[in-house]
C-alpha positions as CSV (number, residue, x, y, z in Angstrom):
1,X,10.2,-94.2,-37.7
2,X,7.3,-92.6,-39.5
3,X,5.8,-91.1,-36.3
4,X,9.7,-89.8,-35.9
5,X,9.3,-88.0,-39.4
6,X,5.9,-86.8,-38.7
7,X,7.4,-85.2,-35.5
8,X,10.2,-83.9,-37.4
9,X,8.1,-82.5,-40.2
10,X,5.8,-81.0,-38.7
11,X,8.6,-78.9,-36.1
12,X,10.5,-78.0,-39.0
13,X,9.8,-74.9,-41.3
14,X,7.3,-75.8,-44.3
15,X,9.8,-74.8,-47.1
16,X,12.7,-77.4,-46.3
17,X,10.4,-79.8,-45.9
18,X,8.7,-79.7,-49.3
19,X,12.3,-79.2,-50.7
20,X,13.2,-82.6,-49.2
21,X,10.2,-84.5,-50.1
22,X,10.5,-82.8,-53.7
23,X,14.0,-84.1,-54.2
24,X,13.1,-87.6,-53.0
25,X,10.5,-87.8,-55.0
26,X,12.7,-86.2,-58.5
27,X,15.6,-89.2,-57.0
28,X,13.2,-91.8,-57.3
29,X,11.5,-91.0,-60.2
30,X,14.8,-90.3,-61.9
31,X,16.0,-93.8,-60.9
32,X,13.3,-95.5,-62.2
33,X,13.3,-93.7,-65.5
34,X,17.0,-95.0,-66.0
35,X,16.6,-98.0,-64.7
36,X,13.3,-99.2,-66.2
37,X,11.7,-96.2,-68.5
38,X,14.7,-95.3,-70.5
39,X,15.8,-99.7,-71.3
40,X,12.0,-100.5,-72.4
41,X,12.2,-97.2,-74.4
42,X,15.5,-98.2,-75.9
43,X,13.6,-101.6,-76.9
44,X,10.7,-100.3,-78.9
45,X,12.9,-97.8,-80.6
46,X,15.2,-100.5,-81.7
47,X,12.2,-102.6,-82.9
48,X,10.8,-100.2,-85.2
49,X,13.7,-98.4,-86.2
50,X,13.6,-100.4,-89.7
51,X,10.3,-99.5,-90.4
52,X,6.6,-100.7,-89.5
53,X,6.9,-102.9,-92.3
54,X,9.9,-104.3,-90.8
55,X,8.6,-104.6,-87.5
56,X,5.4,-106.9,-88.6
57,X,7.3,-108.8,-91.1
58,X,9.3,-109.7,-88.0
59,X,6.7,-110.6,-85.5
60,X,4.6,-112.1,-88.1
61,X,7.2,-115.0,-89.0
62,X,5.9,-118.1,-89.0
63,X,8.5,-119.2,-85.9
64,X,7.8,-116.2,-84.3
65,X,4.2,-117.1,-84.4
66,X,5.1,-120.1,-83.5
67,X,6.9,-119.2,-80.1
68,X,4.1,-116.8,-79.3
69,X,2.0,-119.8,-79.4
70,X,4.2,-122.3,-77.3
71,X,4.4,-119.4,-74.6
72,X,0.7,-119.1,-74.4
73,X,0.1,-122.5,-74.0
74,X,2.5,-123.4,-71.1
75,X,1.8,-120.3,-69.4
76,X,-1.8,-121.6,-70.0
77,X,-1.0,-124.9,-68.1
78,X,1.5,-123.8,-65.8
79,X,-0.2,-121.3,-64.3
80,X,-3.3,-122.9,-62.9
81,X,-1.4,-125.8,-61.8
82,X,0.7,-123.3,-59.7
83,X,-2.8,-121.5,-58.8
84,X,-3.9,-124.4,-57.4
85,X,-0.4,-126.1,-56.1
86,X,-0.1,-122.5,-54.6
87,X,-3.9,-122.6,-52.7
88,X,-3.5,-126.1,-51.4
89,X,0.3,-125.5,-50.2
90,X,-1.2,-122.5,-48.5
91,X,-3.7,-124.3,-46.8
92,X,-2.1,-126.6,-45.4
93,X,0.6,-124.0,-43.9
94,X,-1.8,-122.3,-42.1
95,X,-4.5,-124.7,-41.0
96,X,-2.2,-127.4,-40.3
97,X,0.4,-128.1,-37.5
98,X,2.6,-131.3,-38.4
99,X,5.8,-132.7,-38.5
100,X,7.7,-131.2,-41.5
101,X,5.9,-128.4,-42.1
102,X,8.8,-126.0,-42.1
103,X,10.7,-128.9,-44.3
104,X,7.5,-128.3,-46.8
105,X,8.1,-124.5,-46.2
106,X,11.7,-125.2,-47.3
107,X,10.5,-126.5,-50.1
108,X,8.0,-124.1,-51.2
109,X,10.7,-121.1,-51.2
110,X,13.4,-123.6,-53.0
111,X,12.9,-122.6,-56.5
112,X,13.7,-118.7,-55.6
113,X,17.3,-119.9,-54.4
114,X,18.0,-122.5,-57.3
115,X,19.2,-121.1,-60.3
116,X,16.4,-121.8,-63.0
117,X,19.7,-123.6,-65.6
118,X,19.8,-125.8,-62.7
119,X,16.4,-126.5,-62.7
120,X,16.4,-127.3,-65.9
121,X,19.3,-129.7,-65.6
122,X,17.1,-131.5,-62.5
123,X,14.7,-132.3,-64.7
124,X,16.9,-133.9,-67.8
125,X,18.3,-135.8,-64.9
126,X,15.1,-137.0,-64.5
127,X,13.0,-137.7,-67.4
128,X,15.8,-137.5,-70.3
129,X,16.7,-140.1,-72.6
130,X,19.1,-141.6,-70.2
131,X,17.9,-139.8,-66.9
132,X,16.2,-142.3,-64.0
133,X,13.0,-142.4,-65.8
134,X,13.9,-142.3,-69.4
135,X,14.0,-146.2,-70.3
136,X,10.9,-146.1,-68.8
137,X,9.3,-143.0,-70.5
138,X,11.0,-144.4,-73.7
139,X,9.2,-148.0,-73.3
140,X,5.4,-145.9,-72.8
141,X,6.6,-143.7,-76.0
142,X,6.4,-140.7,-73.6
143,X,8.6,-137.3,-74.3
144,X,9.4,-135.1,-71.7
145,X,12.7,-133.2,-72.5
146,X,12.8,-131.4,-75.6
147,X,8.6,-131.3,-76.0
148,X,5.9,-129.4,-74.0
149,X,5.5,-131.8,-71.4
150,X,9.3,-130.7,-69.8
151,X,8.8,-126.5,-70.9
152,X,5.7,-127.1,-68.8
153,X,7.5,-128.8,-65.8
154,X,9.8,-126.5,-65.8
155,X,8.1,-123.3,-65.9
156,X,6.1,-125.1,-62.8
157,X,9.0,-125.5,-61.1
158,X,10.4,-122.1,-61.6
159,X,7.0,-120.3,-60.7
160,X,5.8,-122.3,-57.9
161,X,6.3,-119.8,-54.9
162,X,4.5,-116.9,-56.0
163,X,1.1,-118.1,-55.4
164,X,1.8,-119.4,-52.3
165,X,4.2,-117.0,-50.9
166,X,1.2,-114.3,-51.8
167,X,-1.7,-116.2,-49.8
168,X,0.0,-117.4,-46.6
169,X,0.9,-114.0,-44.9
170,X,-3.3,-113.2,-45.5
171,X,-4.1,-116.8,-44.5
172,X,-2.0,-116.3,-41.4
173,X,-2.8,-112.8,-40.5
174,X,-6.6,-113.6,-41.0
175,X,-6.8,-117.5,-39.0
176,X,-9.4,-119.7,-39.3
177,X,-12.3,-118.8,-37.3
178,X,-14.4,-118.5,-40.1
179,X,-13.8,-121.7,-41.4
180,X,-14.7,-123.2,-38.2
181,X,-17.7,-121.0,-37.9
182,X,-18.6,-122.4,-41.0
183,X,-18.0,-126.3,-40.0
184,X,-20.0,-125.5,-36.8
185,X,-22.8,-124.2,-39.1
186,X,-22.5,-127.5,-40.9
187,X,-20.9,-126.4,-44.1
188,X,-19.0,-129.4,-46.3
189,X,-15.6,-128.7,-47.0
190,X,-16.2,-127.2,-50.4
191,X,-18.9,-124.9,-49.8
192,X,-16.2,-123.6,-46.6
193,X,-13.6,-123.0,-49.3
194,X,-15.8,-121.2,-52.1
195,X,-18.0,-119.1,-49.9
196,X,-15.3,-118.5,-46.9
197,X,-12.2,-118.8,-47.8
198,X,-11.9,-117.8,-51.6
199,X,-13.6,-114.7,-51.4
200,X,-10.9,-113.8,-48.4
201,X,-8.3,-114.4,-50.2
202,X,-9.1,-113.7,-54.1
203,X,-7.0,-110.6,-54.5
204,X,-4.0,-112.2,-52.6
205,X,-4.6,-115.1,-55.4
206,X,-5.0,-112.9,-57.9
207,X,-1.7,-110.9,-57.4
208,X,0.0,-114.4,-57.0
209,X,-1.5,-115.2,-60.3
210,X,-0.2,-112.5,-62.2
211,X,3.2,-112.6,-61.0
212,X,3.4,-116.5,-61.7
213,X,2.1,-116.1,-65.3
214,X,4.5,-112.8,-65.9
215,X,6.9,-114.8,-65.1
216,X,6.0,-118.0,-67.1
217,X,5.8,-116.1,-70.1
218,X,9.6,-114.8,-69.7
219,X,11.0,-117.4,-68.4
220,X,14.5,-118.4,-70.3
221,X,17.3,-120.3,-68.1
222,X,15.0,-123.5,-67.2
223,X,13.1,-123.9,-70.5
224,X,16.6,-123.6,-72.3
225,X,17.8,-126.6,-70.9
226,X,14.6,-128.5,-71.5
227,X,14.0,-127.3,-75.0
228,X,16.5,-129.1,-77.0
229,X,15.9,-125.4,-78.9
230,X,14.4,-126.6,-81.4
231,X,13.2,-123.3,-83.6
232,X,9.2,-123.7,-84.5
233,X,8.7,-126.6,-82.1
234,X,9.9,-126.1,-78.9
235,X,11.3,-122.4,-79.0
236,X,9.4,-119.9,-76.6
237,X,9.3,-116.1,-77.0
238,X,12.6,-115.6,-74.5
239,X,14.6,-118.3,-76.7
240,X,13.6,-117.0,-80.1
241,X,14.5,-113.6,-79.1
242,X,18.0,-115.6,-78.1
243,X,18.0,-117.0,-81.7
244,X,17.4,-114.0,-83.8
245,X,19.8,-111.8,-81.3
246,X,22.5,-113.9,-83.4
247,X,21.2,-113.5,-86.5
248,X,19.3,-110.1,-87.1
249,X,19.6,-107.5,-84.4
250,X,16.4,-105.4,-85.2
251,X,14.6,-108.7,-85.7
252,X,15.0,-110.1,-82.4
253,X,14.2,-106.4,-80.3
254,X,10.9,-106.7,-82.6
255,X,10.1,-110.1,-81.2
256,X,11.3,-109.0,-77.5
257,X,8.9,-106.3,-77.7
258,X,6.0,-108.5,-78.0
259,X,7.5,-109.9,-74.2
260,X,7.9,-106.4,-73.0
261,X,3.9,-106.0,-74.4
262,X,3.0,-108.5,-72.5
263,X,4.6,-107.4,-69.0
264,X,3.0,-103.8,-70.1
265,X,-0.6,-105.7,-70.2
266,X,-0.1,-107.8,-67.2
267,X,0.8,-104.2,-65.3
268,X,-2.0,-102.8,-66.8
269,X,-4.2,-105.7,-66.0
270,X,-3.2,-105.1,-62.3
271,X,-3.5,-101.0,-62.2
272,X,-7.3,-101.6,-63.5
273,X,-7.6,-103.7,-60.4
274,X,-6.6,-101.0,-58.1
275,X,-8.3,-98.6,-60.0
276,X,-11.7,-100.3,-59.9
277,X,-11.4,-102.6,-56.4
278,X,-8.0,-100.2,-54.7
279,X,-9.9,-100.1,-51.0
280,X,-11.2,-103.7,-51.2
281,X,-7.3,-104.9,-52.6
282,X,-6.0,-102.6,-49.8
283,X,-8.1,-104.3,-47.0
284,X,-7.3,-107.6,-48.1
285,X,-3.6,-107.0,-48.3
């Protein structure tokens, strides 16, 4: 198709073809602008339509602190258990031939095809107070639901394909020569994965890991559930803004703009990237 449009181009007069790519380029960027631009816009000028004042006394709440907290610390611990669910799941699907592998593949992609409410309901199935494993959990003085323990689990849950799903195309594309190279050389099995097959696949990871804690941070339907939404305790950023929406409009697009911050650093964290490493992150990918 691209060698089609080359042709095409390049028979065609210079002016109608500049035309065309101008107006695909003016559609797209007018699309996004409406579609993404224009809503995050709309957010900040909501937040500090009241004021700077406003917008600090907002953010600076104590259960807004709170939630900022709570988010930071499961995306803290969900995200390099997925890192290194993600890695291992990875390796296995690509160095590995075994009975059930597409079952474990299955698996791997489940959590983008169940909704995240769901999810959540999975796990109060599991370890509430009168789920399989409660009476149990109860007897050991163990709290899952409605304490970090289930936020964590189910922000795992939610997040666990984006590591993976980012390393086994590379994985697969790139084989295991190497690897075996590296055996034959007499290599243990870690010094293969931290001097072969980490530095292949560290920008693969690396996208996969920013993804999976974007996505942690604003995760709402599972953690929900889970919650018990318990305001100071167990609230995260996406369920305090769901709070305040109820009860003071400007206060909770103050608080939703510290989200919409966050997903503005994590895109800024990755552009740097580019910037600094784009034809090493292009080769990789």
């Amino acid at each position: 198709m691209a060698a089609v449009f080359a042709i095409a181009s390049h028979r065609a007069s210079p002016w109608p073809v500049r035309l065309m790519r101008g107006s695909l380029v003016l559609a797209a960027v007018t699309v996004l602008l409406l579609l993404l631009g224009l809503p995050l816009a709309a957010i900040f000028a909501e937040a500090l339509r009241k004021g700077v004042a406003f917008y600090f006394d907002a953010i600076t709440q104590p259960d807004t602190l709170a939630a900022v907290r709570l988010t930071l610390t499961v995306a803290a611990i969900a995200v390099p258990l997925n890192m290194v669910l993600g890695l291992a799941a990875a390796w296995v699907m690509t160095h590995f031939e075994f009975r059930g592998k597409s079952l474990l593949g299955a698996l791997i992609d489940l959590p983008f095809s169940v909704s995240p409410v769901v999810a959540g309901m999975m796990l109060v199935l599991l370890y509430g107070k009168y789920g399989w494993f409660g009476a149990w959990l109860e007897a050991h003085n163990v709290q899952v639901i409605f304490a970090l323990p289930g936020l964590v689990l189910a922000t795992v849950f939610v997040t666990l394909p984006f590591v993976a799903r980012e390393l086994i195309p590379l994985m697969q594309m790139r084989g295991s020569d190497e690897e075996a190279a590296a055996l034959m050389l007499g290599a243990n099995g870690w010094q293969i994965f931290a001097r072969v097959t980490l530095p292949r696949v560290r920008w693969a990871l690396l996208y996969g890991v920013l993804l999976c804690n974007a996505r942690a941070m604003g995760e709402f339907g599972a953690v929900y559930v889970v919650s018990g939404h318990l305001r100071g305790l167990t609230n995260t950023l996406p369920l305090q803004v769901d709070q305040l929406y109820a009860e003071d409009f400007s206060a909770a697009f103050a608080v939703g703009s510290l989200l919409a911050l966050l997903t503005l650093i994590t895109m800024a964290v990755k552009r740097v990237l580019e910037w600094r490493h784009g034809g090493e992150l292009a080769a990789h990918r």
